[in-house]
Backbone as a printed PyTorch tensor [residue, N CA C, xyz], in Angstrom:
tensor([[[ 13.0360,   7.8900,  -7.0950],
         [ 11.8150,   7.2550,  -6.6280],
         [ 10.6560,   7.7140,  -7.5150]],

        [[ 10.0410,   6.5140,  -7.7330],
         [  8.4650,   6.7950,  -8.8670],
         [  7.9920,   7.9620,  -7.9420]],

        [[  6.7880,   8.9030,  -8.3320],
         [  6.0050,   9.4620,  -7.6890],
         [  4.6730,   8.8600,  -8.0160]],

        [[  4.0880,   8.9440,  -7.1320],
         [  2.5110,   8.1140,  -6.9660],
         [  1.9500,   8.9110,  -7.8420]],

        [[  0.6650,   8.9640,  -8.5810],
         [ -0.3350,   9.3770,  -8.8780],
         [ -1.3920,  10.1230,  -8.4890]],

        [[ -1.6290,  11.0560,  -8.9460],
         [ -2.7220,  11.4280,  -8.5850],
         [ -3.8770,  10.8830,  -8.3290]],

        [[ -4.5560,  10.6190,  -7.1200],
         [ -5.7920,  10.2700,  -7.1740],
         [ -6.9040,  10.5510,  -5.8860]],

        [[ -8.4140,  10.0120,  -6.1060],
         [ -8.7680,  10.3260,  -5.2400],
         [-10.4420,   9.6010,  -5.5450]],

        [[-11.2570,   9.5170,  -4.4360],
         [-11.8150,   8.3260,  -3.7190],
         [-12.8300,   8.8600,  -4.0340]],

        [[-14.1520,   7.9610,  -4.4610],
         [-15.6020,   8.1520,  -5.0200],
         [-15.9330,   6.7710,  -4.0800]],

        [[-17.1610,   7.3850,  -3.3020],
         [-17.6460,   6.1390,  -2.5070],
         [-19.1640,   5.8210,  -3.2990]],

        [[-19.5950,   4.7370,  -3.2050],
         [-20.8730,   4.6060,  -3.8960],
         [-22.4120,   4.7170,  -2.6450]],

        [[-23.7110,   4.5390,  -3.2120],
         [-24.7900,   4.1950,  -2.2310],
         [-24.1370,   3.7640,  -1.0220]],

        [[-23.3360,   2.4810,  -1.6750],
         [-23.5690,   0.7940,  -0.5310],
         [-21.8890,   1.4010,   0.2310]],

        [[-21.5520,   2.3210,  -0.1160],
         [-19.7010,   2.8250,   0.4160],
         [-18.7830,   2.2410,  -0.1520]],

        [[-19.3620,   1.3850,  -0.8650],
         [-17.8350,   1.1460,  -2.0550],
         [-16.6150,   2.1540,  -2.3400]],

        [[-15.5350,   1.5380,  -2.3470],
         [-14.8860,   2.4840,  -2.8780],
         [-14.2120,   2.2770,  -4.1160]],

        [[-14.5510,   3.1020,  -4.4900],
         [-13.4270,   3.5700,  -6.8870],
         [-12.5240,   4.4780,  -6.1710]],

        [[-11.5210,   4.0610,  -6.4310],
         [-10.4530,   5.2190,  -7.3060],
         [-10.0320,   5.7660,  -8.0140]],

        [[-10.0620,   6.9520,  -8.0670],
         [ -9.9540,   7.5060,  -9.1710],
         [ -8.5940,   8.3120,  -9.6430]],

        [[ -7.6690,   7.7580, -10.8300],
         [ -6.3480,   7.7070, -10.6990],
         [ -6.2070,   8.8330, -12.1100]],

        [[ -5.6760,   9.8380, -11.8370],
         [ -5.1010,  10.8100, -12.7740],
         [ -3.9820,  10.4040, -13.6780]],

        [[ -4.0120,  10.3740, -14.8160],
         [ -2.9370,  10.0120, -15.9530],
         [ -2.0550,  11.5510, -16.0160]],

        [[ -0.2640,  11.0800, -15.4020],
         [  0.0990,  12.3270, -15.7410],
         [  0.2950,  12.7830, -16.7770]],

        [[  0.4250,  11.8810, -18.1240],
         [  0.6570,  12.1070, -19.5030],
         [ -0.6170,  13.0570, -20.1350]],

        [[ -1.8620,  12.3500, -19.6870],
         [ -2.8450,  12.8680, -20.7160],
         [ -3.9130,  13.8340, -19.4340]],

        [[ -3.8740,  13.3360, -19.0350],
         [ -4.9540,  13.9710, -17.3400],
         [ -5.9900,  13.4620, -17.1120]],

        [[ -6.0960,  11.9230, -18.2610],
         [ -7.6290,  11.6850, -17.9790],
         [ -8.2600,  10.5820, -16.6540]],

        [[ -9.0080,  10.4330, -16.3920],
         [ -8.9950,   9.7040, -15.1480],
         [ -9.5990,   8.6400, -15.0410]],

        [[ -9.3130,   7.7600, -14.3970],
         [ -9.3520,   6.3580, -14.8370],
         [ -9.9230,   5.7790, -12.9660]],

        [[-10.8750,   4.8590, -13.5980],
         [-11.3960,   4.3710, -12.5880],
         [-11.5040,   3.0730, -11.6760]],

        [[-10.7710,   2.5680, -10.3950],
         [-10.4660,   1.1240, -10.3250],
         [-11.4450,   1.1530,  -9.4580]],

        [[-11.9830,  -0.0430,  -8.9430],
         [-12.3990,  -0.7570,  -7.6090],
         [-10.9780,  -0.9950,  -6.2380]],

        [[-11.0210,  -0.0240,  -5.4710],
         [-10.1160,  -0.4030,  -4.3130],
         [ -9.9870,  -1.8210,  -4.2540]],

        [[-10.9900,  -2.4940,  -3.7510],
         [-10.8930,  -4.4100,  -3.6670],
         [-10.1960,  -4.6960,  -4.5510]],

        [[ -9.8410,  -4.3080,  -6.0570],
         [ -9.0510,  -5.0640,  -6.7540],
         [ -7.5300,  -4.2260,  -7.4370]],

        [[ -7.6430,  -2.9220,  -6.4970],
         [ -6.1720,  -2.2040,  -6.9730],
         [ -5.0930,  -3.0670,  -6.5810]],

        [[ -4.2050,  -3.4870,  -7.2110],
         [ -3.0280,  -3.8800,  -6.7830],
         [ -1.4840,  -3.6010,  -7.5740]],

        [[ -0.6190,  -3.0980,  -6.4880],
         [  0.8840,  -2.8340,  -7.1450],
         [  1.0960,  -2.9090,  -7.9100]],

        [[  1.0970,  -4.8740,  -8.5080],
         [  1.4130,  -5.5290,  -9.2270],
         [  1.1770,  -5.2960, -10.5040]],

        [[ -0.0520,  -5.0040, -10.5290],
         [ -0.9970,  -4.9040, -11.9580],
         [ -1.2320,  -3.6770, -12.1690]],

        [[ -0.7260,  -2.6490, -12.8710],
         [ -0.8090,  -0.9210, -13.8800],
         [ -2.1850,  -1.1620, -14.5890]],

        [[ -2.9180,  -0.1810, -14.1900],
         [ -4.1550,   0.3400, -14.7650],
         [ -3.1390,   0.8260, -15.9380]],

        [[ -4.2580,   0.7810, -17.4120],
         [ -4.2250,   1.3320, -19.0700],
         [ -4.6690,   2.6740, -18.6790]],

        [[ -4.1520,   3.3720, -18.8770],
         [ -4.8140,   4.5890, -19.7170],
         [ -5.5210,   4.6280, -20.6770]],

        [[ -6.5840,   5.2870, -21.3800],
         [ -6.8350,   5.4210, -23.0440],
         [ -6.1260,   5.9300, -23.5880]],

        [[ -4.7980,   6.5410, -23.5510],
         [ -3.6560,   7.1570, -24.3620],
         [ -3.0370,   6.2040, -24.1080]],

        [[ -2.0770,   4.8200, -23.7240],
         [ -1.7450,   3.4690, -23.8770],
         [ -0.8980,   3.6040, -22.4570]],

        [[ -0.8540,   4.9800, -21.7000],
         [  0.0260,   5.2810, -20.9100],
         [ -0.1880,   4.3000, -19.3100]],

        [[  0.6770,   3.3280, -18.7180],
         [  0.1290,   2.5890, -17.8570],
         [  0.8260,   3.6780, -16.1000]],

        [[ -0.8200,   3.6450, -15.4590],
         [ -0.6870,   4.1010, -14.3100],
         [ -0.5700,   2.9810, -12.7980]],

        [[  0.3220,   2.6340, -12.4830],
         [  0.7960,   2.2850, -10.9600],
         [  0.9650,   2.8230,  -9.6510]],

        [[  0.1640,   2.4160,  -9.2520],
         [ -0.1130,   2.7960,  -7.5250],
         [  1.3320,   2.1970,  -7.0220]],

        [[  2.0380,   2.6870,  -6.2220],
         [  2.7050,   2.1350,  -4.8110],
         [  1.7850,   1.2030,  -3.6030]],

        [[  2.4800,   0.1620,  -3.1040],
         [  1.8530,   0.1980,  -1.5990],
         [  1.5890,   0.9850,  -1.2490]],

        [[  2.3430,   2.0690,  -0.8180],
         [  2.0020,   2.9960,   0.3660],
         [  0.9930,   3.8410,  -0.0400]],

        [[  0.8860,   4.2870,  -2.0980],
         [ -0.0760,   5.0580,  -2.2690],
         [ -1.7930,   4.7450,  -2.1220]],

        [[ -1.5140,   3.0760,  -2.2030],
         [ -2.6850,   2.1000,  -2.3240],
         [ -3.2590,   2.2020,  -0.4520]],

        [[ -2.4670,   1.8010,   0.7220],
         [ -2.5030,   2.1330,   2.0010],
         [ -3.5300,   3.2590,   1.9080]],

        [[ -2.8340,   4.5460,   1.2930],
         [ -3.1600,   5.8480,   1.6250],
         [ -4.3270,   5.9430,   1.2450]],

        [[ -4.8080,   5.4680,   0.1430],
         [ -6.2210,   4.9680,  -0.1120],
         [ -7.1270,   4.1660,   0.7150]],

        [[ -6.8030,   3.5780,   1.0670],
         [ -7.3970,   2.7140,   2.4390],
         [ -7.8110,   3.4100,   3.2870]],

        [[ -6.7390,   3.9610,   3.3250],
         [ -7.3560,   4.6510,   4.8610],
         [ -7.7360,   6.0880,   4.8800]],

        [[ -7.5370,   6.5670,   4.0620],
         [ -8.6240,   7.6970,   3.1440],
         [-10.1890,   6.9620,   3.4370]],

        [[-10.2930,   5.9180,   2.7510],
         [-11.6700,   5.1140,   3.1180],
         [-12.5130,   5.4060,   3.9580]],

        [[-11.2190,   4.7010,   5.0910],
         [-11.6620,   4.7710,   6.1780],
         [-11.9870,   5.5360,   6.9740]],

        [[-11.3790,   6.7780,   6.8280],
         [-11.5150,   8.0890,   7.7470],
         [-13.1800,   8.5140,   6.9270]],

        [[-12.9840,   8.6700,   5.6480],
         [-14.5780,   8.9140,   5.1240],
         [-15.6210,   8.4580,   5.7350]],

        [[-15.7690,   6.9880,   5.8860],
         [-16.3610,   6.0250,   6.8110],
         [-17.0510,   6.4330,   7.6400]],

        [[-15.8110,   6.6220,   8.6840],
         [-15.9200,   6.9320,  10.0840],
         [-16.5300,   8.3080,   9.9300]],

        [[-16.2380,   9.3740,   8.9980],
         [-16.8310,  10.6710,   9.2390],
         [-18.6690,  10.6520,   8.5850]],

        [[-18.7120,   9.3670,   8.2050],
         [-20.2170,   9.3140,   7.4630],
         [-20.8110,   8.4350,   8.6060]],

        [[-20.0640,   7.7930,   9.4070],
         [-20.8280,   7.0870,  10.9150],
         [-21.0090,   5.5940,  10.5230]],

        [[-20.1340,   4.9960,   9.4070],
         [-20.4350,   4.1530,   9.1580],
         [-19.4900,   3.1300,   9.4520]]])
């Protein structure tokens, strides 16, 4: 089984959420829009190395979100 990626959640002003996805090859970190992470489609690395979320790792992001959210009252 793949192992997910490292990553972890930058909310903006408005609570947007980026993700922020660790390259295990190089370590550098790479930045998506949650609204448009998907399975399907591997974020580039700048070393050419392509990083893929799982469903479940993408979920886990979600609701990471969400618990932030809720702990900011929003």
């Amino acid at each position: 089984m793949k192992q997910s990626p490292r990553f972890d959640i930058d909310l903006d002003k408005h609570y947007n959420a980026t993700v922020v996805i660790a390259c295990d090859t190089c370590g550098h970190e790479s930045r998506v829009d949650l609204k448009v992470l998907s399975p399907d489609v591997p974020v580039r690395c700048k070393c050419g190395t392509q990083i893929g979320m799982t469903p479940h790792a993408i979920l886990k992001a979600q609701e990471r979100v969400s618990q932030i959210k809720q702990a900011y009252g929003v």
